[in-house]
C-alpha positions as CSV (number, residue, x, y, z in Angstrom):
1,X,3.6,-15.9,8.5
2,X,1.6,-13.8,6.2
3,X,3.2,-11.6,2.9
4,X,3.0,-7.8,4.3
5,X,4.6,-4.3,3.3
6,X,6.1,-1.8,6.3
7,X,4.4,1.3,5.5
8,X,6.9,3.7,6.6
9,X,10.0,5.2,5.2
10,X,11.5,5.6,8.1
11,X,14.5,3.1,7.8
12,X,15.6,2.8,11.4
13,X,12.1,1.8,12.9
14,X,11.7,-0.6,10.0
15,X,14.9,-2.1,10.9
16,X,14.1,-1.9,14.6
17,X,11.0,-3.7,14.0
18,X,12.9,-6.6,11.9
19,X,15.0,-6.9,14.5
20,X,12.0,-8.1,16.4
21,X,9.7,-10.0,14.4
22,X,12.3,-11.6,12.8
23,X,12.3,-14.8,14.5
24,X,8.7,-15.5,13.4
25,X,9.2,-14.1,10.0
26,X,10.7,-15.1,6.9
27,X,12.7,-12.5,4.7
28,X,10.5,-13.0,1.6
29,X,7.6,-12.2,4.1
30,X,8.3,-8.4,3.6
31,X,7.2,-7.8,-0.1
32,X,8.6,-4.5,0.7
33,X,7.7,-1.3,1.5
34,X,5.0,1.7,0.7
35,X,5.1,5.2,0.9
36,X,3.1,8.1,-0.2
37,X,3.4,11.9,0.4
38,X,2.2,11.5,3.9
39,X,5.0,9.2,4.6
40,X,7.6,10.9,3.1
41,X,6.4,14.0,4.7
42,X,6.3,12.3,8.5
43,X,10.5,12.2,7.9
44,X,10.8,15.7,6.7
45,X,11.3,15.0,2.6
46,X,9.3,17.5,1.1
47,X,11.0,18.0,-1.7
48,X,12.1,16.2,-4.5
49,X,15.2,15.9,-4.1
50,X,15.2,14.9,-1.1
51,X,12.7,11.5,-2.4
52,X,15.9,11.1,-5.2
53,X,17.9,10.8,-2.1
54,X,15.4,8.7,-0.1
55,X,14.2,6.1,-2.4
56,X,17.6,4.2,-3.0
57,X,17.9,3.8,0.4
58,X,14.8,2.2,0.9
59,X,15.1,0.0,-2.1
60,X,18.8,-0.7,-0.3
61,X,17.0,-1.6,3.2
62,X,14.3,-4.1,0.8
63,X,17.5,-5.7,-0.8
64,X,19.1,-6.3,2.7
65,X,15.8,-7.8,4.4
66,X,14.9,-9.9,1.9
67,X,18.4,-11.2,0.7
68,X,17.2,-11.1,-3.3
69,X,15.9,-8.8,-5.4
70,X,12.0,-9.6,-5.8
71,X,11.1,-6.6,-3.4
72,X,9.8,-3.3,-4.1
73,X,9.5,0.3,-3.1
74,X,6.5,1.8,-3.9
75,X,6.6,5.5,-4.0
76,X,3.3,7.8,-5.1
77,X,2.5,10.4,-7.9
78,X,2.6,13.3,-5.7
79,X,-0.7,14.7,-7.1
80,X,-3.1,12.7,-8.1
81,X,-4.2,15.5,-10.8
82,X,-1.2,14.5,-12.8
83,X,-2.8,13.8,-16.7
84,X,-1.9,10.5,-18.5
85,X,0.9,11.5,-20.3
86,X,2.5,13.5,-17.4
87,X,2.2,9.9,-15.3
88,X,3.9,8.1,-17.9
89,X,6.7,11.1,-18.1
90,X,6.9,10.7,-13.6
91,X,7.4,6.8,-13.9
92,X,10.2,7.4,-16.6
93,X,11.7,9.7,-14.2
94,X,11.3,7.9,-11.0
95,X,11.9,4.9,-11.8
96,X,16.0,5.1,-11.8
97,X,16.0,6.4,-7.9
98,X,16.7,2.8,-6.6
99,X,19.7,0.8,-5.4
100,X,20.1,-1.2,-8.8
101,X,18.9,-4.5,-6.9
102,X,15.1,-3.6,-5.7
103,X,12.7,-2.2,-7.7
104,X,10.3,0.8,-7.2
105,X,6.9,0.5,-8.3
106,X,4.3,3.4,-8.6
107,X,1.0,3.9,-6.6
108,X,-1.6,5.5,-9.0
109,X,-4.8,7.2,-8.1
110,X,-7.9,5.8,-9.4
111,X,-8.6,8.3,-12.3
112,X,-10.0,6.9,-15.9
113,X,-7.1,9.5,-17.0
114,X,-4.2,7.3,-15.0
115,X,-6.0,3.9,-15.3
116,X,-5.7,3.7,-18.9
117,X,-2.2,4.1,-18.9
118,X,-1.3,1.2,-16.8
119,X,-0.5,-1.2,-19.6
120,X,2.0,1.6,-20.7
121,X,3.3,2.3,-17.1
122,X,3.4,-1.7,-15.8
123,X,6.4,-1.2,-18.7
124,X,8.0,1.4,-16.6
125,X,7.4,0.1,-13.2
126,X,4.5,-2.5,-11.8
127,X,1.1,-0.2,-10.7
128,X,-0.5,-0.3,-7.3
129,X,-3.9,1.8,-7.8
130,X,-4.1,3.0,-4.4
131,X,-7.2,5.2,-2.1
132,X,-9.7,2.8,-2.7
133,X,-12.5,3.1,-0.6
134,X,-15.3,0.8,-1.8
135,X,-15.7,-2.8,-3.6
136,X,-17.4,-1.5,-7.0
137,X,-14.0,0.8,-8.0
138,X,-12.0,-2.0,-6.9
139,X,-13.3,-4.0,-9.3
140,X,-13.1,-1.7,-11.9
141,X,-9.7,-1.0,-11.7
142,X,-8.7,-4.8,-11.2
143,X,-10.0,-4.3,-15.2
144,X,-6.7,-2.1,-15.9
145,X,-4.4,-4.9,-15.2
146,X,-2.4,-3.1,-12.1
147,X,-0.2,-5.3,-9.8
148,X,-2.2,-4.6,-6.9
149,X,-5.4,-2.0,-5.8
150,X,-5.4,-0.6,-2.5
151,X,-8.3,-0.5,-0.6
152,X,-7.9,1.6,3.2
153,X,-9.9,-0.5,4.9
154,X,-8.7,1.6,8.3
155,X,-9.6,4.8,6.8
156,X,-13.2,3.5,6.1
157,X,-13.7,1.7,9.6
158,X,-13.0,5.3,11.2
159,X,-15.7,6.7,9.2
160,X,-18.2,4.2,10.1
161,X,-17.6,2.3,6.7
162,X,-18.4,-1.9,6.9
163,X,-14.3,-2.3,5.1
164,X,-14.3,-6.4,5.6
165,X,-18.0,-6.3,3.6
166,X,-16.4,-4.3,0.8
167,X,-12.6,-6.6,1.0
168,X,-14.4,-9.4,0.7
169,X,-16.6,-8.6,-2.0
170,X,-13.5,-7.6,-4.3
171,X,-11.7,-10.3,-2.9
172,X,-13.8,-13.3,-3.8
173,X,-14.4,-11.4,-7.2
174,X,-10.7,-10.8,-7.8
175,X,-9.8,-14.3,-9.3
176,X,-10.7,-13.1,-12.5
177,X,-7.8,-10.6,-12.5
178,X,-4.1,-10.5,-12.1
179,X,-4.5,-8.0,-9.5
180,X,-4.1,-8.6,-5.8
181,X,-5.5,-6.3,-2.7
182,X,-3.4,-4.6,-0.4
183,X,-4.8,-3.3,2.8
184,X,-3.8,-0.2,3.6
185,X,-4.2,2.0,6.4
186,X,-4.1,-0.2,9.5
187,X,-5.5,1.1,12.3
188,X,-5.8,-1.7,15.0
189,X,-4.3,-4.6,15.6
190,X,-7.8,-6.6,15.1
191,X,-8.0,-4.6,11.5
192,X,-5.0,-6.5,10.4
193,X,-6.1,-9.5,11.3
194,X,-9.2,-8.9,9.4
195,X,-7.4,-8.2,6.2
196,X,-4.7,-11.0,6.7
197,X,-7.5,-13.8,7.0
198,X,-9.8,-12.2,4.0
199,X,-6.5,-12.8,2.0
200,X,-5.4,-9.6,1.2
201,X,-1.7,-8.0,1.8
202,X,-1.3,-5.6,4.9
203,X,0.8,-2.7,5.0
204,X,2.0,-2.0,8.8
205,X,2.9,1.3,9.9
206,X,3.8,2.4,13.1
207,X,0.2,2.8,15.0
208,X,0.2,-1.0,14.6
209,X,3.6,-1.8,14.8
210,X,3.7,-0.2,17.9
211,X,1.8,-2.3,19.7
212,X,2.8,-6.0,18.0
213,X,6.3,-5.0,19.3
214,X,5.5,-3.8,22.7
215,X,6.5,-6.3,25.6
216,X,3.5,-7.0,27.0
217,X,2.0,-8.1,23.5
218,X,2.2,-11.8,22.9
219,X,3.5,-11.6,19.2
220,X,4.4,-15.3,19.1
221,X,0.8,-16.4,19.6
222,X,-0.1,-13.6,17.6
223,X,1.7,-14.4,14.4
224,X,1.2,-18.5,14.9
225,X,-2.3,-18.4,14.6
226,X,-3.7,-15.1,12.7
227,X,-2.8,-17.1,9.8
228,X,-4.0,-20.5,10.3
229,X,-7.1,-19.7,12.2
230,X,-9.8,-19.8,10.0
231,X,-12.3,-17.2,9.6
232,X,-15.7,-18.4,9.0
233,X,-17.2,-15.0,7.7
234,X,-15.1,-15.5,4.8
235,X,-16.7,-17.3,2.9
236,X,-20.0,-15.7,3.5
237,X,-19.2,-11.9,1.8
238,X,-22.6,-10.4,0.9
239,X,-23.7,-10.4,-2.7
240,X,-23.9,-6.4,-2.0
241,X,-22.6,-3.8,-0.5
242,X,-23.5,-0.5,0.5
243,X,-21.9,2.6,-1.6
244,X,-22.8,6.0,-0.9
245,X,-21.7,9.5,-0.4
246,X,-19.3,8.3,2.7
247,X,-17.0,5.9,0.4
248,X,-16.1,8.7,-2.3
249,X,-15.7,11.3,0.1
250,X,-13.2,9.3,1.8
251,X,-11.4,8.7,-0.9
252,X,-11.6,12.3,-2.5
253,X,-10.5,13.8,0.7
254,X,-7.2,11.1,0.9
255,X,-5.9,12.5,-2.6
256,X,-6.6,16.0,-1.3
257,X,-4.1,14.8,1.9
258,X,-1.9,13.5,-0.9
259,X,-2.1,16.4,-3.3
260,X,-1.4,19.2,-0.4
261,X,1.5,17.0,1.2
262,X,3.5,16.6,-2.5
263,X,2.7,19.7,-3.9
264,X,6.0,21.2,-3.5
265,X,7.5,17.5,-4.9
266,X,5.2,18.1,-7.9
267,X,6.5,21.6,-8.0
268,X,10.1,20.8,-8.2
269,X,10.0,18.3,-10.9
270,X,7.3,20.5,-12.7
271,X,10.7,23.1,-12.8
């Protein structure tokens, strides 16, 4: 079984979804779990203190999953706009909403501002550089030394975007870093097995979920062999891909979603 985050903070469908794949999963399988304003906002916490109220439980649900206490709970600046020094100030403050066992980590836009505190803030709590929508600012923020950069290869698909061309560019450039590449944004149930076999980690929400655990899907079969089927077309990335107006838009207008969803978070602690 492939290493893969529930993106979700909605703790009963995570643990409904355990409850299934379970048998064909191991605990240590779930790294753990991702959130952003968007999720938070999908279970009504729109304010801060409702995330201070939130996030231990997650980190609790991690620590009961996984049966240690090498998971984590990431959870997102809620704007993006935040400067350097504000960022470090957010992780300080953050950083102590857990359960005492799992550990929350911190997804980071990728702004030159925020990037070059990530050796300060990996200190505070690991870094996931997240809203990445092509290879080239993948690369360049592998440079920073986060835990892991984000690319959305759903988001990109839906916008006519080539997302296995630009994972797998990073990706076979990426052993020169630390940092590994989460896929975000699934989509489809063929996206995630794109990103499983180009040897990136998946988050799962819902819209995936959904349909791994429904009846009439043949999970079993599904989970045997997404892993151990090789892909051929992985070893054959191209030598380049194609940027252009499409990638940064997409990734300009996921931090405006971000921004508007945690403004009134960002408003609270700003008080």
């Amino acid at each position: 079984m492939f290493d893969f985050f529930f993106d979700t903070a909605n703790i009963e469908y995570i643990k409904k979804v355990w409850e299934i794949i379970s048998p064909y999963s191991s605990p240590t399988n779930v790294v753990g779990i991702t959130t952003n304003p968007s999720a938070m906002h999908k279970e009504g916490l729109t304010s801060l203190k409702s995330w201070e109220d939130h996030l231990p439980k997650l980190c609790s649900l991690v620590s009961t999953l996984r049966g240690d206490d090498k998971g984590v709970v990431y959870v997102q600046m809620p704007s993006c706009d935040m400067s350097g020094e504000e960022a470090i100030e957010w992780a300080h403050y953050i950083s102590k909403f857990t359960d005492g066992n799992t550990k929350l980590g911190l997804k980071i836009p990728p702004y030159y501002e925020i990037l070059k505190q990530v050796s300060a803030l990996n200190n505070i709590m690991e870094t996931n550089v997240t809203g990445v929508a092509d290879a080239a600012t993948a690369l360049s923020c592998f440079s920073f030394g986060p835990r892991y950069v984000s690319i959305i290869p759903g988001r990109m698909e839906e916008v006519g975007i080539n997302a296995k061309e630009h994972l797998l560019f990073a990706r076979q450039r990426d052993n020169y870093f630390d940092s590994e590449i989460i896929s975000g944004s699934m989509r489809t149930v063929e996206g995630l097995k794109m990103t499983v076999k180009a040897g990136t980690v998946p988050t799962i929400g819902p819209r995936v979920w959904d349909k791994l655990i429904d009846p009439e899907f043949n999970l079993e079969e599904f989970m045997r062999t997404v892993w151990n089927t090789p892909d051929p077309y992985t070893s054959k990335a191209s030598l380049n891909v194609l940027i252009d107006e499409k990638n940064h838009k997409l990734s300009k207008d996921f931090f405006k979603q971000m921004n508007d969803l945690g403004s009134k978070v960002y408003k609270d602690w700003r008080q």
